[in-house]
C-alpha positions in Angstrom: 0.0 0.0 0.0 2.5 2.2 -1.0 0.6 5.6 -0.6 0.1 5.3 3.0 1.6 4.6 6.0 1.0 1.2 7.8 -0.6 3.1 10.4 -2.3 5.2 8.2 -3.5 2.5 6.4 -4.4 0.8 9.3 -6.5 3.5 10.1 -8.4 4.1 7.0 -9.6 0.1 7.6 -10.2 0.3 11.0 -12.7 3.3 9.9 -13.9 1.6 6.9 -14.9 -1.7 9.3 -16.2 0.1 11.9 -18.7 2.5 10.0 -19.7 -0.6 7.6 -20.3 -2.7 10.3 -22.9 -0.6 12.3 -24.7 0.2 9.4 -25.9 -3.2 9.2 -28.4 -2.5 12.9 -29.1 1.3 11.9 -30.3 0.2 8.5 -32.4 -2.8 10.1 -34.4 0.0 12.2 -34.5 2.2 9.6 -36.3 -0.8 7.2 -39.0 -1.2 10.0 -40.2 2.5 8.8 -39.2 2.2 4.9 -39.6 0.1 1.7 -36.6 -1.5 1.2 -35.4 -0.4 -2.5 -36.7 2.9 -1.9 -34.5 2.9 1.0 -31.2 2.1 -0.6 -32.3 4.2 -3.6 -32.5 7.7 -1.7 -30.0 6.9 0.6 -27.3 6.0 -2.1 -28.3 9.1 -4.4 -28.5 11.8 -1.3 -24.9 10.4 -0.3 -23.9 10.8 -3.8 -25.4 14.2 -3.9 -23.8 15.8 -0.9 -20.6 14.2 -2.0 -21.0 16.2 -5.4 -20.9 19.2 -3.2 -17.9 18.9 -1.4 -16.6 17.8 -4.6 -17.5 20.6 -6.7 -14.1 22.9 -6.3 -12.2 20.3 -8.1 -15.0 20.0 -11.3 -12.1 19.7 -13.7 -11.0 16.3 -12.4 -14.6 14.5 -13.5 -13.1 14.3 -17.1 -16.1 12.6 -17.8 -14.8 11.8 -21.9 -11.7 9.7 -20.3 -13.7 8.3 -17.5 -17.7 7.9 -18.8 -16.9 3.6 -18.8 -15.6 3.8 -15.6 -18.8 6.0 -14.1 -21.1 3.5 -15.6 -20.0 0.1 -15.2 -18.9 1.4 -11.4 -22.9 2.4 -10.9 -23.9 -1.2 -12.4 -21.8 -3.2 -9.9 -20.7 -1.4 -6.5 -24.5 0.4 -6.4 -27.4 -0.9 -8.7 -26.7 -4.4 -8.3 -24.7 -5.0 -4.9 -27.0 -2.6 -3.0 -30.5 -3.6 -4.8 -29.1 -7.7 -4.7 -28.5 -7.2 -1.6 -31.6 -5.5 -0.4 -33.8 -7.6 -2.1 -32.0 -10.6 -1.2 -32.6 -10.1 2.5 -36.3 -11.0 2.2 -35.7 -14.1 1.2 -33.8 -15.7 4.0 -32.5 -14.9 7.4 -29.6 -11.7 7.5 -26.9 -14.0 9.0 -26.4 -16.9 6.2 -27.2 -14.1 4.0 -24.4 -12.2 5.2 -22.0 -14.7 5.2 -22.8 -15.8 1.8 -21.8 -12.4 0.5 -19.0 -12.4 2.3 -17.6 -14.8 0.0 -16.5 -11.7 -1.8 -13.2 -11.6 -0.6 -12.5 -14.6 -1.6 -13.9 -14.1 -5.0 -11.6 -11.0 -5.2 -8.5 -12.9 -4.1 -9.4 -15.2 -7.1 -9.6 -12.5 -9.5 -7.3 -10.3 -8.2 -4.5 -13.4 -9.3 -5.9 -14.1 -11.9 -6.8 -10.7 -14.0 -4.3 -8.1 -11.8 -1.6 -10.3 -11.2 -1.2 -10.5 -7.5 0.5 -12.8 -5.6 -1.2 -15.6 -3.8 0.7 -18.0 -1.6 -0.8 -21.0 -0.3 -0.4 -19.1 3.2 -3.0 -16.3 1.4 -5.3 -18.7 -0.1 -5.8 -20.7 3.4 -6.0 -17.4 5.1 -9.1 -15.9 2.7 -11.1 -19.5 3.0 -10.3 -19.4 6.7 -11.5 -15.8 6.9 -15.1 -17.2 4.9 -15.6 -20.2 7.7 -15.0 -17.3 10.5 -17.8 -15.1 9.2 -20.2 -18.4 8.4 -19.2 -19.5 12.3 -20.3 -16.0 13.4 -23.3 -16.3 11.7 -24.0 -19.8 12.8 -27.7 -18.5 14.1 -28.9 -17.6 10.9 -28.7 -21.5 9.5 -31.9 -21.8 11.8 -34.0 -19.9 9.4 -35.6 -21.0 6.5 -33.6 -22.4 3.4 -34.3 -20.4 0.5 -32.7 -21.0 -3.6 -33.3 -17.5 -4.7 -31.8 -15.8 -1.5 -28.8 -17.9 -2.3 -28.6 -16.9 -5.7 -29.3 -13.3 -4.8 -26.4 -13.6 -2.0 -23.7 -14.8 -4.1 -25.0 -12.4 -7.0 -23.9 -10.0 -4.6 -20.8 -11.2 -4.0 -19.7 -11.7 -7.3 -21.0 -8.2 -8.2 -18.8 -6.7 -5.2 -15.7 -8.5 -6.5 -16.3 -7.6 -9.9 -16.6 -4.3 -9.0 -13.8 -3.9 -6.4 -11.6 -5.6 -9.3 -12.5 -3.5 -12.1 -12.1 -0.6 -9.9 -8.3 -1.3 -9.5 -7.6 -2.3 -12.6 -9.8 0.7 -14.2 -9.6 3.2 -11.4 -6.2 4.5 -11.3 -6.2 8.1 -12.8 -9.8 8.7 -11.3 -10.7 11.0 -8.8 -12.1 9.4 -5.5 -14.5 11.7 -4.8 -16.0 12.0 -8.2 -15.7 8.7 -8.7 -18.1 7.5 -5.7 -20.6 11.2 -6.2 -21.1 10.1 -9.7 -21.8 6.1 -9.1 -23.6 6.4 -6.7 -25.8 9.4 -7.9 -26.3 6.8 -11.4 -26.7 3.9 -9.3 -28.9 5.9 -7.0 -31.6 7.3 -9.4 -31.7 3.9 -11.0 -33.1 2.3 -7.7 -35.0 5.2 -6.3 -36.9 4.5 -10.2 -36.6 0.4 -9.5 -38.4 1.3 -6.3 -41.0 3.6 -7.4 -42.1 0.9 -9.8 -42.2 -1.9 -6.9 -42.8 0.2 -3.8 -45.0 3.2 -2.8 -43.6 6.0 -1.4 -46.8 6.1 0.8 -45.5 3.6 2.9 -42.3 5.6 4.6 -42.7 6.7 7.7 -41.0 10.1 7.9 -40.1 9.4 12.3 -36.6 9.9 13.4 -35.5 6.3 13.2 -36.0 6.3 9.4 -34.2 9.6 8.7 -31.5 8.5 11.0 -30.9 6.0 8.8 -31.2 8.0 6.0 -28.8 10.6 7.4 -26.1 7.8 8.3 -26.2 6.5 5.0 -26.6 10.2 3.4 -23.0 11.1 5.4 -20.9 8.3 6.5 -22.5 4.9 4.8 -22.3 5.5 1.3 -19.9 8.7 0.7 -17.6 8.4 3.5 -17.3 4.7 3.1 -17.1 4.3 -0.5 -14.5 7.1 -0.8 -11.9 5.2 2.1 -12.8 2.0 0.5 -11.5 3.2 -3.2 -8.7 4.9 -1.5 -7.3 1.9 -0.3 -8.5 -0.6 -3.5 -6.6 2.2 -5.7 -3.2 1.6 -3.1 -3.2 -1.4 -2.2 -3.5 -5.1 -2.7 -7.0 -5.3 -3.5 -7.1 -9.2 -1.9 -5.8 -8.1 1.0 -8.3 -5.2 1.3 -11.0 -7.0 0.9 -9.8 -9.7 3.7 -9.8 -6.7 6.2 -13.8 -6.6 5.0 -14.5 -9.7 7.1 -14.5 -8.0 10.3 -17.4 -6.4 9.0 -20.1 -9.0 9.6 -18.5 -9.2 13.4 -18.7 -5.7 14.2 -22.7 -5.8 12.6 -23.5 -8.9 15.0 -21.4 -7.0 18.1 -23.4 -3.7 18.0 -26.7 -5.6 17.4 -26.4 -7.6 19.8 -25.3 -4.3 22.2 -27.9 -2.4 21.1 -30.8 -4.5 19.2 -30.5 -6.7 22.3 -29.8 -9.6 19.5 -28.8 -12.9 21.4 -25.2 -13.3 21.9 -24.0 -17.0 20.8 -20.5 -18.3 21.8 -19.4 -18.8 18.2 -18.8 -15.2 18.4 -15.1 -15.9 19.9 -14.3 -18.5 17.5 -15.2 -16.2 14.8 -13.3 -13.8 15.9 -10.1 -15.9 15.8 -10.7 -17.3 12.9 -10.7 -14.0 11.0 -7.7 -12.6 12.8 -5.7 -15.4 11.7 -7.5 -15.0 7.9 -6.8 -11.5 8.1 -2.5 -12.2 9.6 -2.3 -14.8 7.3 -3.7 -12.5 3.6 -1.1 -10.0 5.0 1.5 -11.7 6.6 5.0 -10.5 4.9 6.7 -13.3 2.5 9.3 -14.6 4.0 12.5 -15.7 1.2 14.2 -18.3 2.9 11.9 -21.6 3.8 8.4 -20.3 2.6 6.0 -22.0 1.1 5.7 -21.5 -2.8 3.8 -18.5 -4.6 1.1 -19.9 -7.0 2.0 -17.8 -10.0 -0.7 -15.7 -12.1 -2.9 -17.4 -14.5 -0.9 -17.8 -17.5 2.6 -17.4 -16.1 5.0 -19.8 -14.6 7.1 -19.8 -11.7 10.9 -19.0 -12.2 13.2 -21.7 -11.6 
């Protein structure tokens, strides 16, 4: 990550986790109140909007001729379809198998960042992002209780796959982009495409305009979509994009910590084991290589290893 400092770095992910991960219960109390396209629709196009604003000084670096592919395809995959997938996907079966299903995504990008961007992956790495999957399916153990359901596996994985083709793309494509323009624009596009997806499935009638719905629509407005989305390209654009996206599983512990805190959500043991689990996934995606004595690199697709 060669742009920041370790500690900066460090810091930008520890922000990134912690304001993704509570979210997940401000969102669930704002849904009581809300239709849930609608929802992700305004919330995801205000956040782009205010973002536009603060970005407005620096209008020259949309360069929207060099970067129009880049706007779009961004809107399809990290907005239209990973928030609407995801939102829709939730009816279907309980949020904890849901979750960990589309936490696969690390993995997925660990695949395709070797692959397509030619990063390294050790066996070390490759046991470390499966380990980091079980951890987050062990934290949400409670959720297997619920009812099975085809489509909300399909629609989780969807996800998934959209979130890795997006965080993917966005490295490979991303570089000479300006952050904040970047997430104003996609998620304005993505925005106004499910605010219109939800005014064709959803009423508007049925929002309730109390203080727990515009809490949630304030959160998202300030810190869940702008905020987040900015840190999270920052660090895609400067760093190992697997290894990024490892730090992402603490994300589904932090969601089950603070509704458990303050949701009064039951607390299950599997919590601790969890926990482990993905510290050791997360040590072992970015533990350094060490020369003399380590385990083999698996080379990028295509390429073989040096003798």
């Amino acid at each position: 990550m060669s742009q920041h400092s370790r500690i900066q770095t460090i810091g930008l992910i520890a922000a990134l986790v912690l304001i993704w991960g509570i979210s997940w219960p401000i969102y669930k109390i704002a849904l009581v109140y809300t239709p849930p396209v609608l929802f992700a629709g305004l919330r995801t196009f205000l956040g782009g909007l205010a973002l536009m604003l603060v970005a407005l000084p620096r209008w020259r670096n949309i360069r929207l001729r060099q970067n129009l592919k880049l706007y779009l395809v961004s809107s399809l995959l990290n907005v239209f379809l990973f928030f609407g997938l995801q939102t829709v996907g939730l009816t279907y079966m309980p949020g904890g198998l849901f979750s960990a299903l589309v936490y696969f995504q690390p993995v997925l990008v660990g695949l395709m960042a070797w692959l397509w961007l030619g990063e390294s992956m050790s066996v070390l790495k490759s046991i470390g992002l499966l380990l980091g999957f079980v951890g987050v399916a062990v934290i949400s153990a409670d959720g297997l209780s619920g009812s099975f359901s085809i489509i909300g596996v399909v629609l989780a994985l969807l996800t998934a796959v959209s979130w890795a083709f997006g965080a993917v793309f966005l490295k490979k494509e991303g570089g000479e982009a300006d952050p904040l323009w970047l997430v104003a624009i996609q998620s304005m596009v993505g925005g106004l495409l499910l605010t219109g997806a939800g005014t064709m499935m959803e009423s508007w009638s049925d929002i309730v305009w109390n203080v727990p719905y515009l809490s949630g629509l304030l959160f998202g407005t300030i810190l869940g979509i702008p905020t987040a989305w900015v840190i999270y390209f920052t660090l895609v654009r400067s760093g190992e994009t697997s290894r990024v996206a490892a730090s992402t599983f603490l994300v589904p512990l932090i969601a089950v910590m603070t509704s458990t805190l303050f949701l009064h959500e039951p607390f299950h043991l599997l919590l601790l084991l969890g926990l482990i689990m993905i510290a050791c996934s997360i040590y072992l995606v970015n533990r350094p290589a060490v020369r003399s004595g380590s385990l083999p690199a698996i080379p990028p697709a295509g390429r073989k290893l040096s003798k």
